[in-house]
Biopython code that builds the backbone (N, CA, C, O; Angstrom):
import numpy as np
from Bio.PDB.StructureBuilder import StructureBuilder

atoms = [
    (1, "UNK", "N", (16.361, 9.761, 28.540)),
    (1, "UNK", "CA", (17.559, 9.636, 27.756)),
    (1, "UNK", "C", (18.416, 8.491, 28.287)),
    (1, "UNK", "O", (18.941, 7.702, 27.501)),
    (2, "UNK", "N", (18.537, 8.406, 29.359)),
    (2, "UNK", "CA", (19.696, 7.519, 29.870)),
    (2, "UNK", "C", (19.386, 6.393, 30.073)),
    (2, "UNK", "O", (20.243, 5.509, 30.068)),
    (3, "UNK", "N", (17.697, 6.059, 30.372)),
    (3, "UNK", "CA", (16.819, 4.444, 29.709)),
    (3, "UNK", "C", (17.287, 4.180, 28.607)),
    (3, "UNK", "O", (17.988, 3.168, 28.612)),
    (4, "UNK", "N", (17.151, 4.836, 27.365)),
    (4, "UNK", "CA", (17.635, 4.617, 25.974)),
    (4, "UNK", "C", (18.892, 4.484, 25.623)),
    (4, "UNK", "O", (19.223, 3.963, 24.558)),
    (5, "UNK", "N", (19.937, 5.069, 26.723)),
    (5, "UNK", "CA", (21.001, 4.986, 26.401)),
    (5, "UNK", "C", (21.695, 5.988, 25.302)),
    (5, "UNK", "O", (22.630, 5.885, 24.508)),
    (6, "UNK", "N", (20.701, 7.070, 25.685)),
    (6, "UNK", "CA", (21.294, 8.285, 24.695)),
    (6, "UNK", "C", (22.357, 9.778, 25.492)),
    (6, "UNK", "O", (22.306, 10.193, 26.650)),
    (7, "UNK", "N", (22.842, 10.049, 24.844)),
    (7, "UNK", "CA", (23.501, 11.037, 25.379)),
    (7, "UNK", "C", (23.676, 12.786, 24.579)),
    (7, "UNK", "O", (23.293, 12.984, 23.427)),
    (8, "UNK", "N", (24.096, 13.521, 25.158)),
    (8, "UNK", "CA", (24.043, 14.391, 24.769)),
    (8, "UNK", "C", (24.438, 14.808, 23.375)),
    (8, "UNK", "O", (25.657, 14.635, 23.334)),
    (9, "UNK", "N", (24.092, 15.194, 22.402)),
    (9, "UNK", "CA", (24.487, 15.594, 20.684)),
    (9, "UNK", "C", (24.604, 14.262, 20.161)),
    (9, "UNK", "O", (25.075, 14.293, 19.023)),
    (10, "UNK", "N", (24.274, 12.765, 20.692)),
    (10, "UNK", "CA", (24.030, 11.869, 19.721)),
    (10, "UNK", "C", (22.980, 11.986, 18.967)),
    (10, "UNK", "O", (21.995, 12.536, 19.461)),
    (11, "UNK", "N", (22.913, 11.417, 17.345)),
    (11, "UNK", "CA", (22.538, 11.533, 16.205)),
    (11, "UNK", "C", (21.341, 10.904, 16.138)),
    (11, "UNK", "O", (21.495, 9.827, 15.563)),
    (12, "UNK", "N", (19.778, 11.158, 16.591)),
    (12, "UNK", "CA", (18.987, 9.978, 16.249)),
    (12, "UNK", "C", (18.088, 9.998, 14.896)),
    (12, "UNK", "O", (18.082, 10.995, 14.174)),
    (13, "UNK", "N", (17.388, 8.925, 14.620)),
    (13, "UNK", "CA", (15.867, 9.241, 13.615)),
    (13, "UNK", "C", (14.629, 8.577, 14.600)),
    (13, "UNK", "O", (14.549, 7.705, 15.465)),
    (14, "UNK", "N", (13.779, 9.481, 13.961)),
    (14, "UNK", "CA", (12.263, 9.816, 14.769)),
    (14, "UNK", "C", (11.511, 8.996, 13.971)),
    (14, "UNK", "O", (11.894, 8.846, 12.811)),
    (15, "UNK", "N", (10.228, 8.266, 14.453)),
    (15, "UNK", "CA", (9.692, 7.158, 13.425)),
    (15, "UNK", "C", (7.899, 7.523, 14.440)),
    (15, "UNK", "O", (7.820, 7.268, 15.642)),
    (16, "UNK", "N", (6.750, 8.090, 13.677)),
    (16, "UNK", "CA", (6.066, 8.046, 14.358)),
    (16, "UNK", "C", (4.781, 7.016, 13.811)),
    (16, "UNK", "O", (4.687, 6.700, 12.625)),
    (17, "UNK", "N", (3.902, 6.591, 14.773)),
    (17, "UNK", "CA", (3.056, 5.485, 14.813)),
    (17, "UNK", "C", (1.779, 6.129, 14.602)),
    (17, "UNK", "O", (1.360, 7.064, 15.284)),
    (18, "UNK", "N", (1.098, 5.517, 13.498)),
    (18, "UNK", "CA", (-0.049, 5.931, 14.381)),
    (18, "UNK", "C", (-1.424, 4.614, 12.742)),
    (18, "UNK", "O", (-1.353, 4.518, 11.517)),
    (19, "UNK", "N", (-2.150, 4.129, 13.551)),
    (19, "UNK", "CA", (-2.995, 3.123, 12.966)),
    (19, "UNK", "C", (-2.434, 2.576, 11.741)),
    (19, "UNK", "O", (-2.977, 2.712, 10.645)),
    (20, "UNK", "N", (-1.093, 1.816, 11.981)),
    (20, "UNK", "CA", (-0.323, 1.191, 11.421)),
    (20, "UNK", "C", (0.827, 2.052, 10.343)),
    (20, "UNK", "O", (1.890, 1.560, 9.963)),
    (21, "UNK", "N", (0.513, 2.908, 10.116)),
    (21, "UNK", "CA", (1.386, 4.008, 9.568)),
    (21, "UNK", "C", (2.894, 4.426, 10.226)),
    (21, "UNK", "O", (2.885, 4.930, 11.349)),
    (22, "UNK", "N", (4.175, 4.222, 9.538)),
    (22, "UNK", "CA", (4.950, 5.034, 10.550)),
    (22, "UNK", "C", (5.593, 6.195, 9.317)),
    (22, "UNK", "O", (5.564, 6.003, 8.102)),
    (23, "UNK", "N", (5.955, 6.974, 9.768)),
    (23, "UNK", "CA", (6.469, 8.050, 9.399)),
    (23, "UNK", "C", (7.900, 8.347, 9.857)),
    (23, "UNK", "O", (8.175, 7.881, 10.963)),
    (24, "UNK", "N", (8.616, 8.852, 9.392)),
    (24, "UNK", "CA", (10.095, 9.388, 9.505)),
    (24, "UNK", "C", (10.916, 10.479, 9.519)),
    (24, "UNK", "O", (10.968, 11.193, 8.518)),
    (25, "UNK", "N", (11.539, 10.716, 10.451)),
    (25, "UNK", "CA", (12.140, 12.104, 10.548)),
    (25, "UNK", "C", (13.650, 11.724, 10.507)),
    (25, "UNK", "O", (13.857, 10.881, 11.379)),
    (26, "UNK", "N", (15.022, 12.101, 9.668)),
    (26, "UNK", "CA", (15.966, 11.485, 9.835)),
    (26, "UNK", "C", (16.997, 12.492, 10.407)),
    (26, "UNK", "O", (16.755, 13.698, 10.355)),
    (27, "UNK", "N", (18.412, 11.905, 11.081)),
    (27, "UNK", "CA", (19.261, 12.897, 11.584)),
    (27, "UNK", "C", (19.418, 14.057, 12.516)),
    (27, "UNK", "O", (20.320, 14.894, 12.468)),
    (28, "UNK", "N", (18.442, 14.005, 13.360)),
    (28, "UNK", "CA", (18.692, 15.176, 14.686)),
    (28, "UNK", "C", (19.165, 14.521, 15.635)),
    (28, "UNK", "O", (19.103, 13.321, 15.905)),
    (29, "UNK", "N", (19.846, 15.734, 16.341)),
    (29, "UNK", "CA", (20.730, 15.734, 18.240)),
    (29, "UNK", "C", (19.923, 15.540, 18.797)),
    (29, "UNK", "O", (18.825, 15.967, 18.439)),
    (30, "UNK", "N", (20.080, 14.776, 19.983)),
    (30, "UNK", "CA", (19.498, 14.522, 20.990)),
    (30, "UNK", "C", (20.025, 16.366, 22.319)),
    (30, "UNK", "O", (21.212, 16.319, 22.643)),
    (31, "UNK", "N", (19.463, 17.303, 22.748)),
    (31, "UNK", "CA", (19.619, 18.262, 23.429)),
    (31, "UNK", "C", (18.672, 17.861, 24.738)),
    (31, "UNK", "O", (17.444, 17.788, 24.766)),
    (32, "UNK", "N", (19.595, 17.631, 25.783)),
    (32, "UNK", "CA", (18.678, 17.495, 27.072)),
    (32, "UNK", "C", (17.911, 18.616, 27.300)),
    (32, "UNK", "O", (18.266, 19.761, 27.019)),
    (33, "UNK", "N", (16.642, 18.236, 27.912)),
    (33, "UNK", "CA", (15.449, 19.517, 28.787)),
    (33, "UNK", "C", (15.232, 18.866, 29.559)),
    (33, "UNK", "O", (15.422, 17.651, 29.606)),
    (34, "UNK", "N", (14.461, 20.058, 30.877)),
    (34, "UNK", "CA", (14.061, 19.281, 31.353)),
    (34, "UNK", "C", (12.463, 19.154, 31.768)),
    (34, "UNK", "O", (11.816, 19.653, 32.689)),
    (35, "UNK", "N", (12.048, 18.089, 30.467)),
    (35, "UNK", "CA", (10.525, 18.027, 30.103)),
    (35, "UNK", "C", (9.906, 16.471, 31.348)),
    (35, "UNK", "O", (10.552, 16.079, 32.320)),
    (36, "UNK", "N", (9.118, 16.140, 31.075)),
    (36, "UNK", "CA", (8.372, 15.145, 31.692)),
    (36, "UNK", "C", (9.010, 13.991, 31.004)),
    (36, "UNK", "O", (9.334, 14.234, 29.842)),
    (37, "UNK", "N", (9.313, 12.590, 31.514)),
    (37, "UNK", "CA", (9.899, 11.347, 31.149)),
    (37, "UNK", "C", (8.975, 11.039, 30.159)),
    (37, "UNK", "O", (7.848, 11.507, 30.323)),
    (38, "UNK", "N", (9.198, 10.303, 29.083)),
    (38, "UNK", "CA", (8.639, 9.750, 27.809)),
    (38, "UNK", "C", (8.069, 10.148, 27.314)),
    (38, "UNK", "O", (7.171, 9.612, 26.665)),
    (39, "UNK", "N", (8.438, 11.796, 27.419)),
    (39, "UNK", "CA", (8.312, 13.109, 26.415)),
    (39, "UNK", "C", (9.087, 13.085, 25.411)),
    (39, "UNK", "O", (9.774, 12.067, 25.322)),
    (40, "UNK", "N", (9.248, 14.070, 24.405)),
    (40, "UNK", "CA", (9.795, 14.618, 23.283)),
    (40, "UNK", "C", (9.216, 15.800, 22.865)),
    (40, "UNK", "O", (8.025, 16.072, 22.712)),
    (41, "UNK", "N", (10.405, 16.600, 22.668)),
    (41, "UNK", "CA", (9.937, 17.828, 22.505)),
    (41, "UNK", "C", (10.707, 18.123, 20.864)),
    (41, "UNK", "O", (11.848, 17.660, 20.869)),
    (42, "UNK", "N", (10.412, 18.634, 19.804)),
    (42, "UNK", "CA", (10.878, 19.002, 18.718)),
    (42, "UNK", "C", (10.402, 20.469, 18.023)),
    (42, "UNK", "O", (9.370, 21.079, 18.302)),
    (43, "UNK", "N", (11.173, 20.768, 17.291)),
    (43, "UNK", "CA", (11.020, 21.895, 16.121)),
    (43, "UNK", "C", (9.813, 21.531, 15.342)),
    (43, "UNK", "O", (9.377, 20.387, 15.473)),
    (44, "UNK", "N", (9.296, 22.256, 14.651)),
    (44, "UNK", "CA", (8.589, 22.954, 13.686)),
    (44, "UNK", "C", (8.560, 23.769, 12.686)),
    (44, "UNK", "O", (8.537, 24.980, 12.903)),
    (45, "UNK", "N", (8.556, 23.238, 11.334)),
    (45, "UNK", "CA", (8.337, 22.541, 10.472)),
    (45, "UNK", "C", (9.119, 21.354, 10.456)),
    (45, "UNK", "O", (8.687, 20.400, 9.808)),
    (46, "UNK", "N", (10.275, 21.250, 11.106)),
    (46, "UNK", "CA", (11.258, 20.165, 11.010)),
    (46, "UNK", "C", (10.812, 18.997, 11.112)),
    (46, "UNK", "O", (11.406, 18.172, 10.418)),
    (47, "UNK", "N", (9.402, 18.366, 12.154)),
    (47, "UNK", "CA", (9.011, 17.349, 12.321)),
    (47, "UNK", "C", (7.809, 17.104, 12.206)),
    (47, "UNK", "O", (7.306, 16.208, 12.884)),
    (48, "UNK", "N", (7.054, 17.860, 11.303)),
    (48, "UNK", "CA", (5.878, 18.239, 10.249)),
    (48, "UNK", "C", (5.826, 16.943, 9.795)),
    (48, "UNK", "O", (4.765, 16.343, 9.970)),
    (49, "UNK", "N", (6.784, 16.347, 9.221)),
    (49, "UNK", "CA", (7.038, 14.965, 8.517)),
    (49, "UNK", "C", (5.958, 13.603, 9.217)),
    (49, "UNK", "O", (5.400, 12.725, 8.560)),
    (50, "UNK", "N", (5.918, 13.778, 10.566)),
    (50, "UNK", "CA", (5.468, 13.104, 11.774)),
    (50, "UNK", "C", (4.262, 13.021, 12.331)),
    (50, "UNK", "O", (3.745, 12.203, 13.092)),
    (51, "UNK", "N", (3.895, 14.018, 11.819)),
    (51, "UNK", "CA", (2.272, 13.994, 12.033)),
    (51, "UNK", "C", (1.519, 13.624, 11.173)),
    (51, "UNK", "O", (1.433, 14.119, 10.049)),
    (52, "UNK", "N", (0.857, 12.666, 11.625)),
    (52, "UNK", "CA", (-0.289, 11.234, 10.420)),
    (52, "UNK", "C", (-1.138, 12.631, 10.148)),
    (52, "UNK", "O", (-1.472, 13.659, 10.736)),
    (53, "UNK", "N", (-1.248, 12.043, 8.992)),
    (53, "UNK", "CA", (-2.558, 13.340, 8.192)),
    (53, "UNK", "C", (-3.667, 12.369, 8.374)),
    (53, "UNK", "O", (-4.609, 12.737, 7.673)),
    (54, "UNK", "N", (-3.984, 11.135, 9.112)),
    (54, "UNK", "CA", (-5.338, 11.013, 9.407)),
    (54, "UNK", "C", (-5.643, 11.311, 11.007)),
    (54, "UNK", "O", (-6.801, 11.083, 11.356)),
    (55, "UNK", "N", (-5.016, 11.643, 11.697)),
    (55, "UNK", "CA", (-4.976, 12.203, 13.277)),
    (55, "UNK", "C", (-5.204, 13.703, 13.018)),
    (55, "UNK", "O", (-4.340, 14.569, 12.881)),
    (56, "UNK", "N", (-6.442, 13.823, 12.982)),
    (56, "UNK", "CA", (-7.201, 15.462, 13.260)),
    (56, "UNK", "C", (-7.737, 15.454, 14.381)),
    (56, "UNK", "O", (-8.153, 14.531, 15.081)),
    (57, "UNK", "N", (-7.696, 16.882, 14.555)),
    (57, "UNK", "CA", (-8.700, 17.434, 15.549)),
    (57, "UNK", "C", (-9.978, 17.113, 15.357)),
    (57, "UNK", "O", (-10.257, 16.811, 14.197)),
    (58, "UNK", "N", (-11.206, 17.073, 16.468)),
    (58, "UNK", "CA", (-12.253, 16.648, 16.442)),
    (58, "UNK", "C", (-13.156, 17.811, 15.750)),
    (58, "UNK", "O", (-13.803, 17.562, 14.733)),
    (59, "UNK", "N", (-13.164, 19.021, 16.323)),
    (59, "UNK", "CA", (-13.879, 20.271, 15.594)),
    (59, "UNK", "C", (-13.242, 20.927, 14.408)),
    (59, "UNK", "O", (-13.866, 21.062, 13.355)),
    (60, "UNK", "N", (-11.344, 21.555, 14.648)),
    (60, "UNK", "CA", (-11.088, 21.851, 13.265)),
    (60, "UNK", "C", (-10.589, 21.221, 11.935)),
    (60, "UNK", "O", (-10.154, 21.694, 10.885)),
    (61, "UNK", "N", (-10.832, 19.914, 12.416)),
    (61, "UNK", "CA", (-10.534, 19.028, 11.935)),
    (61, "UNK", "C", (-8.626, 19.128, 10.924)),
    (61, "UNK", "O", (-8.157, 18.500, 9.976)),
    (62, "UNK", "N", (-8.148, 20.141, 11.730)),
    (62, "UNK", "CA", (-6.300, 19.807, 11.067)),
    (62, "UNK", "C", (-5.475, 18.977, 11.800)),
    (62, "UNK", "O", (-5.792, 18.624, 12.936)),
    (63, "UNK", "N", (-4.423, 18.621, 11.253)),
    (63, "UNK", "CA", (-3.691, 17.322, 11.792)),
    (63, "UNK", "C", (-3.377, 17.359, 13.102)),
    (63, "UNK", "O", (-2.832, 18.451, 13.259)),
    (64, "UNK", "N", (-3.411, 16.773, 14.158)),
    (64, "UNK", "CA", (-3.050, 16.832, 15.339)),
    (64, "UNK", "C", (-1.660, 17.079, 15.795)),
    (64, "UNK", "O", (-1.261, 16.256, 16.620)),
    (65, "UNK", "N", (-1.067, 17.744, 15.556)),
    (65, "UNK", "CA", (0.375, 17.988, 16.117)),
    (65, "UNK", "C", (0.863, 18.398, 17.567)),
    (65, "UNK", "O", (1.868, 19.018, 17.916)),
    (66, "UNK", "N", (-0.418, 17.721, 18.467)),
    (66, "UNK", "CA", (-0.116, 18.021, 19.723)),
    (66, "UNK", "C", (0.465, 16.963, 20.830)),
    (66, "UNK", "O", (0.940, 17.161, 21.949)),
    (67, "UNK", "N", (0.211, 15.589, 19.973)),
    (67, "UNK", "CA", (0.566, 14.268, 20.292)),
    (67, "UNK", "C", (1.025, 13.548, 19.352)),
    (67, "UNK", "O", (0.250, 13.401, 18.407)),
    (68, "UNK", "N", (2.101, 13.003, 19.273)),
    (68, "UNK", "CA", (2.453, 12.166, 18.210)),
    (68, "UNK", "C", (3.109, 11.039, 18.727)),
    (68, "UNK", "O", (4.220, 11.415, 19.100)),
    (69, "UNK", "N", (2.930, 9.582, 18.973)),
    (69, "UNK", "CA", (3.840, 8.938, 19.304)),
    (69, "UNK", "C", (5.037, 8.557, 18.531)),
    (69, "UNK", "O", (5.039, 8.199, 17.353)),
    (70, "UNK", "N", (6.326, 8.701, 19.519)),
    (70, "UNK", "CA", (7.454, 7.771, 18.606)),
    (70, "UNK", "C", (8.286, 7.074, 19.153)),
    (70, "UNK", "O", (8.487, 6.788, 20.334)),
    (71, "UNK", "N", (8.749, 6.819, 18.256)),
    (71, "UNK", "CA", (10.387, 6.593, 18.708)),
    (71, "UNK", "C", (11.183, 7.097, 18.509)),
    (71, "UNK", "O", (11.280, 7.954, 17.631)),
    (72, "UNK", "N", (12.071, 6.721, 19.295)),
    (72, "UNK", "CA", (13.839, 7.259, 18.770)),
    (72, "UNK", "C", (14.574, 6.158, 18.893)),
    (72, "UNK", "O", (14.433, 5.250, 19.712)),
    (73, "UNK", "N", (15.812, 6.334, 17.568)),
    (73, "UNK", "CA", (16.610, 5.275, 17.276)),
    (73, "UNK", "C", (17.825, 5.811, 17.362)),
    (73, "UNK", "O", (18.263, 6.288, 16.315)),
    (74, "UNK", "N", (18.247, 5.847, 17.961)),
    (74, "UNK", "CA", (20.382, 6.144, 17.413)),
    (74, "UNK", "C", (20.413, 5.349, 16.205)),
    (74, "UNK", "O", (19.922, 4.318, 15.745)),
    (75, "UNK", "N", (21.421, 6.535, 15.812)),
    (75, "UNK", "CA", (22.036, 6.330, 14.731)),
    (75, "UNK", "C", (23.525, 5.638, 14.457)),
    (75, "UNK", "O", (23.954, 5.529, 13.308)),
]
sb = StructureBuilder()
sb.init_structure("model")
sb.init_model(0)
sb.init_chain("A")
sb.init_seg("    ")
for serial, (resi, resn, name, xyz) in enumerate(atoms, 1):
    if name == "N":
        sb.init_residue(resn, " ", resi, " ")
    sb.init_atom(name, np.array(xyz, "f"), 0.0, 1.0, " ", f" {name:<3s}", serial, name[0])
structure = sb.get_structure()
């Protein structure tokens, strides 16, 4: 957070990457944890939006929602 220059209940949007695709999540708080550095942790269904529907699993083949890269932008 404080690399980015974010702070507590600022407003960001989520933008995720993946084989040229980005995707968008708009308007959530930033809530400190305390997870691993250049983590992100989010809700569900809320950031459903974010997961590339061509990033499946290898055997059950459904969308991968266990990794997603992004970003975050202040708003």
């Amino acid at each position: 957070m404080k690399k980015q220059g974010l702070s507590k209940l600022d407003k960001v949007n989520l933008t995720s990457h993946f084989q040229g695709e980005k995707r968008n999540a708009f308007g959530f708080l930033v809530i400190p944890y305390s997870i691993p550095k250049q983590c992100t942790a989010t809700y569900f269904p809320e950031t459903n939006v974010l997961v590339p529907i061509k990033s499946k699993a290898r055997i059950s083949h459904t969308p991968a929602s266990k990794t997603v890269i992004i970003t975050v932008i202040k708003q």
